[in-house]
N, C-alpha and C positions, 0 to 999 in steps of 0.2 A: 649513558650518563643521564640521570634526572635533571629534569627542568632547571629545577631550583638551583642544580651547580653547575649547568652553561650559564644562566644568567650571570650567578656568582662571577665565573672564569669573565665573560665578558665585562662585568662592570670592573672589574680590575683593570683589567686590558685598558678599558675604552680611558681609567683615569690615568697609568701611564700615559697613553698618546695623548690626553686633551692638555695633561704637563706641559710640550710644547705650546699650542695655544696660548697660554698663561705666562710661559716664559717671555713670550716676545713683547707684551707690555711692561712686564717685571723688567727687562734690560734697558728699556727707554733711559730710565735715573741716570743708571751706569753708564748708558754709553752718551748723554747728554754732560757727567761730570769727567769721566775722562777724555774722551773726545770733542768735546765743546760743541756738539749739534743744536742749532737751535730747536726751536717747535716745528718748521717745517720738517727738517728733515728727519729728527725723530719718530716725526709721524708718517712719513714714508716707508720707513721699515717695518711699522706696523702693516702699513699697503700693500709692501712687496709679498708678505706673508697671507697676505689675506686675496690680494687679486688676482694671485694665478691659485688660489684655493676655491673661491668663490665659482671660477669656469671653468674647474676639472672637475668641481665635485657632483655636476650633473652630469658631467661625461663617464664618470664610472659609473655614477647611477645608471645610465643608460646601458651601460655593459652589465652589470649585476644583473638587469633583467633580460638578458639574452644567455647570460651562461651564471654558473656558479663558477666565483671567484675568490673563493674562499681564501687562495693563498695572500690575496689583499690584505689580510688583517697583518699579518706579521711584518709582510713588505712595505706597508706604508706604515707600521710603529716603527721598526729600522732607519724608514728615511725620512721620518719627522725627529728624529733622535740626531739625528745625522748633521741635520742644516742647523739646529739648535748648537749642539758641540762643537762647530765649526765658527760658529757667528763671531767669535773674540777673538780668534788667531791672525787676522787681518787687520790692520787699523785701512783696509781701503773701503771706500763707502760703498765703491761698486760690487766688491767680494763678497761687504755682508750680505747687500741685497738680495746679492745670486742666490748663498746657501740659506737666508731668510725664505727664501720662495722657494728652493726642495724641501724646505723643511713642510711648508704650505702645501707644496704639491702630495706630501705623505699624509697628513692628516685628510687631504681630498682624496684618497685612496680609499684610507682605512671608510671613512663613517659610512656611505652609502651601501658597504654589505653590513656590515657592523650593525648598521638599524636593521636592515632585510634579517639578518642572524634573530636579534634579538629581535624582533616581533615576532618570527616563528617562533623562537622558543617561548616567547610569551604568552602566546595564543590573545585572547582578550581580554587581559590582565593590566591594568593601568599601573598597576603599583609594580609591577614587574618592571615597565618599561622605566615607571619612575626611579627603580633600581638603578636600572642602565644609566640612566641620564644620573644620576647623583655620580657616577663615577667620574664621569667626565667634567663635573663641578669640582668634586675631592683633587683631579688634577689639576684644575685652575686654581686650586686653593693653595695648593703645595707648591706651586709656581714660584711665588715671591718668594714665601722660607727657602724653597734650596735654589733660587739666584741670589739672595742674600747672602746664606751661608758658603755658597760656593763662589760668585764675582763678589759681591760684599766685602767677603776675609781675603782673597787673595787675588781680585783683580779678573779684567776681562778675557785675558790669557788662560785661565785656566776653563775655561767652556767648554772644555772638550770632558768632563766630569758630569757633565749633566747629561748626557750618554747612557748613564745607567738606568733613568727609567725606564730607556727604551729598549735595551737587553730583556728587560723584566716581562716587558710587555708584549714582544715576541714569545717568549719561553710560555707565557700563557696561552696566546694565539695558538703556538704551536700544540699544545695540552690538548687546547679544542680540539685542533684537526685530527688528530693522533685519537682522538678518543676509539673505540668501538662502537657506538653508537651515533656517531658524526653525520652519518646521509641523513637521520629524520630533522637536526633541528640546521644542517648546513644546505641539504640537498635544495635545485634550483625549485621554486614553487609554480604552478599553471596559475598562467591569467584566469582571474574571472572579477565578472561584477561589471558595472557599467560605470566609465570613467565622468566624473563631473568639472570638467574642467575649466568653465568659468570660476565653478566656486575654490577651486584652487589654484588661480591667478590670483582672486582675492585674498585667498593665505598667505599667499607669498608675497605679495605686497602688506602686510600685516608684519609678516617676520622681517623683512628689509627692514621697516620702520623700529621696529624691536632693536634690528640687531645697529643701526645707527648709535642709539641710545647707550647700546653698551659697551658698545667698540670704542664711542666715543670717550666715556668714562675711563675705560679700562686704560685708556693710552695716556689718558692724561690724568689721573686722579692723585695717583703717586705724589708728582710732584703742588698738583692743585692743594692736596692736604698737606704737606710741608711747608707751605706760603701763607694759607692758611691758619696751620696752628703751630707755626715756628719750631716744629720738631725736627727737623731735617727729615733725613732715608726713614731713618725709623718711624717717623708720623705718615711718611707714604706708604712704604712697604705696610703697615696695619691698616691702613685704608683699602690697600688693595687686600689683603688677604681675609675682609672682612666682607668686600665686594662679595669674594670669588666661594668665601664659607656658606654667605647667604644663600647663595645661588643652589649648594648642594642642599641646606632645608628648605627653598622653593621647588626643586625637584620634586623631592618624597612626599611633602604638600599636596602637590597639583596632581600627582594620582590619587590623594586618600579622598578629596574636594571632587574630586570626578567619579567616584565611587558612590556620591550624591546627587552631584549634580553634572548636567551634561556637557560636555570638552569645553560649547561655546560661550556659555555663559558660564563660568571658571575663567576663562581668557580674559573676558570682558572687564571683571571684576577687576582681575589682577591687574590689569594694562589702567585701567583706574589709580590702582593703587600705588603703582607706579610713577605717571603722574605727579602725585603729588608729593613722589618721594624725592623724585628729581629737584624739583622745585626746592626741593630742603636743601638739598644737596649746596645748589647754589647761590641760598638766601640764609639760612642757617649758621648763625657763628656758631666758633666755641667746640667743645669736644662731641656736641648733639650732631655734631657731622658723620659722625661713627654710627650715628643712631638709623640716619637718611640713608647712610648709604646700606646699611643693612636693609632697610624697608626697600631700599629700588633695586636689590639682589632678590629680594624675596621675590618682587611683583612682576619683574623680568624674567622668573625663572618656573614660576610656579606653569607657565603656558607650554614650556620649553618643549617637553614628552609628550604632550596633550595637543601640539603642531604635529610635532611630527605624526603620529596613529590619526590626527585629522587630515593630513597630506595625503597618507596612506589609504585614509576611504574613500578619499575623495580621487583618487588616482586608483583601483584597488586592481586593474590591470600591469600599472607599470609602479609595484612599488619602491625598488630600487631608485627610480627616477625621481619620484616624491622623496624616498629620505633624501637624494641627494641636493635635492633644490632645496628641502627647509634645510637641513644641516648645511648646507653650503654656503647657504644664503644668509645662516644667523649667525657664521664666524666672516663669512667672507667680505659681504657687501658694503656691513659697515663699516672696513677698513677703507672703502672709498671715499668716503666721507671725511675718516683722519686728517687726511691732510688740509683741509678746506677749512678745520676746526685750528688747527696749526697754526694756519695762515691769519686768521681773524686770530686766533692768540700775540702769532708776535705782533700785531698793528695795533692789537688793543690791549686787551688782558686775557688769562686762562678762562678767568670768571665768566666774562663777557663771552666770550667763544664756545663756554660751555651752556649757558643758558636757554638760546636755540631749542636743546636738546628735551626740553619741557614738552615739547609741540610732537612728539614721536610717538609716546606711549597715546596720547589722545589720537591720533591719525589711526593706528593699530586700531583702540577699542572701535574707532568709527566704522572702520571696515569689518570686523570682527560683526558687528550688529548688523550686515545683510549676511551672513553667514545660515547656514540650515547644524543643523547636528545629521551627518547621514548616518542610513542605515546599515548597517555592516558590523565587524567584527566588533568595532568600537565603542558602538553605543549603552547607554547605559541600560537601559529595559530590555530585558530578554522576551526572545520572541515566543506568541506564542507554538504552542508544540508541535502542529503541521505545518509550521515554518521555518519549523528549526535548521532544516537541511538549506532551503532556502536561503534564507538570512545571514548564514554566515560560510561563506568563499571557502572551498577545499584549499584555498592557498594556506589559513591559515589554523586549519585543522590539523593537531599532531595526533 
């Protein structure tokens, strides 16, 4: 199998499972209008999905880089499919929780080989990995149209329908493993390179703060845009599916900008721009809210691929563990924060609650600026030619 169609097969993949993701803020509306949940606890079941996500998905990382576990990809699209179609058939709060957090616990499966997958088959291709990462936007995107069209038209009973991405998503996983050429871009890879691990504490503290900023949105924007601009479902569902589009053309962005300029200053820019998109978000009347929140999808997401392959140099013994901490960490953590956004919502307003969230993307670029660009797969200048061997990790040579 050529390069060019693992990535393919994987960016498919990755955008079924990231479907779940997306799903779980898309059900907030619905399950705040038929079950009468306030903000707190709407935003718990974003938690539940995100908290036992956030501290499995270094733990499989950790496993990825002791063995090839390849069969991960199928079994965590299966049971992020699984706790998603299960979520309606319950009206108990405790029920959704549960299957909210298998669904959690499958997408902390799948991503941490899933980045190891696709960075092999990437080699040091930025735009490649931006591939990958645009899938898993394309699945945030699709999130709200088929919880709309599916809880929307016939209610929270029918969730067991939204199932079918993640059939889809298996059958490709499975595609991979089954290939004939499978052990060059699946096989486990040898450590090398010397780990920098302060400076990837400070990444991760940069993603935490990222992922604050969109978890936060993501939970509540729905409804923030229907109070907003008086449209009901429909003015939120477009808000969100506007969020979640941007996101996949900050992806393919943030590698073509890194093909110029180096990961760090890319990030830096973006978390800027971000910023100030936020800020629209929440001061902004009128329909130009459509406009903010595209520019805070863009500036959120353009860094997305470009953490991750920065995790990765920066860890370049234990890559596994690096996807798993940035991927883990920029769906997981800032479900922690949800509720807390919740809570200042019902006491005050959504507005007020969401405001806060200005102050994240500036924390990010602050740290991002002690930041190095390392040397490895990822950087942008090629070395020169009696250092070629050097310079770049047998991990990641196909």
């Amino acid at each position: 199998m050529r390069r060019n169609t693992s990535i393919t097969l994987l960016t498919l993949g990755h955008a079924c499972v990231d479907v779940y993701q997306g799903a779980v803020a898309s059900l907030v509306p619905y399950l705040v209008a038929e079950r009468a949940y306030g903000y707190a606890a709407a935003s718990g079941v974003v938690l539940a999905a995100s908290l036992l996500s956030s501290v499995a998905q270094p733990l499989f990382g950790v496993l990825t880089d002791r063995r090839a576990v390849s069969w991960l990809l199928p079994a965590g699209t299966l049971l992020a499919g699984l706790g998603i179609a299960l979520s309606g058939t319950s009206g108990s709060y405790a029920f959704t929780l549960a299957v909210v957090a298998v669904s959690g616990t499958g997408v902390a499966a799948y991503h941490p080989e899933s980045a190891r997958v696709a960075r092999l088959a990437a080699g040091d291709s930025h735009g490649a990995m931006g591939w990958f990462s645009l899938g898993g936007n394309v699945g945030f995107a699709l999130a709200p149209v088929l919880v709309a069209a599916v809880v929307g038209t016939h209610g929270l009973r029918w969730t067991p329908l939204l199932a079918l991405p993640a059939l889809a998503g298996a059958a490709l996983a499975l595609t991979v493993l089954r290939s004939p050429a499978r052990r060059r871009p699946l096989g486990a890879a040898p450590a090398a390179g010397t780990d920098d691990r302060a400076a990837f504490l400070r990444l991760s503290l940069a993603v935490v703060c990222r992922s604050v900023v969109f978890t936060g949105l993501s939970s509540f924007l729905s409804l923030y845009a229907a109070q907003r601009l008086g449209g009901g479902p429909a003015a939120g569902t477009t808000a969100l599916f506007v969020l979640y589009l941007g996101g996949a053309l900050g992806s393919v962005l943030g590698g073509v900008l890194a093909g110029r300029l180096d990961r760090v200053t890319v990030c830096r820019r973006a978390y800027l721009l971000s910023a100030v998109a936020v800020a629209g978000v929440v001061l902004v009347p009128g329909p130009a809210l459509y406009l903010c929140v595209a520019l805070t999808s863009v500036g959120l997401y353009v860094p997305f691929s470009l953490q991750v392959t920065l995790g990765q140099d920066y860890l370049p013994s234990r890559v596994g563990t690096a996807g798993g901490v940035t991927l883990g960490l920029s769906v997981g953590i800032g479900g922690l924060a949800s509720p807390l956004v919740g809570r200042v919502a019902d006491a005050t307003s959504l507005r007020t609650a969401l405001a806060p969230l200005v102050l994240m993307p500036l924390l990010s670029w602050l740290l991002l600026r002690t930041l190095p660009e390392p040397a490895g797969p990822g950087r942008r200048e090629d070395p020169p030619a009696g250092d070629a061997q050097r310079a770049v990790p047998k991990s990641w040579v196909q």
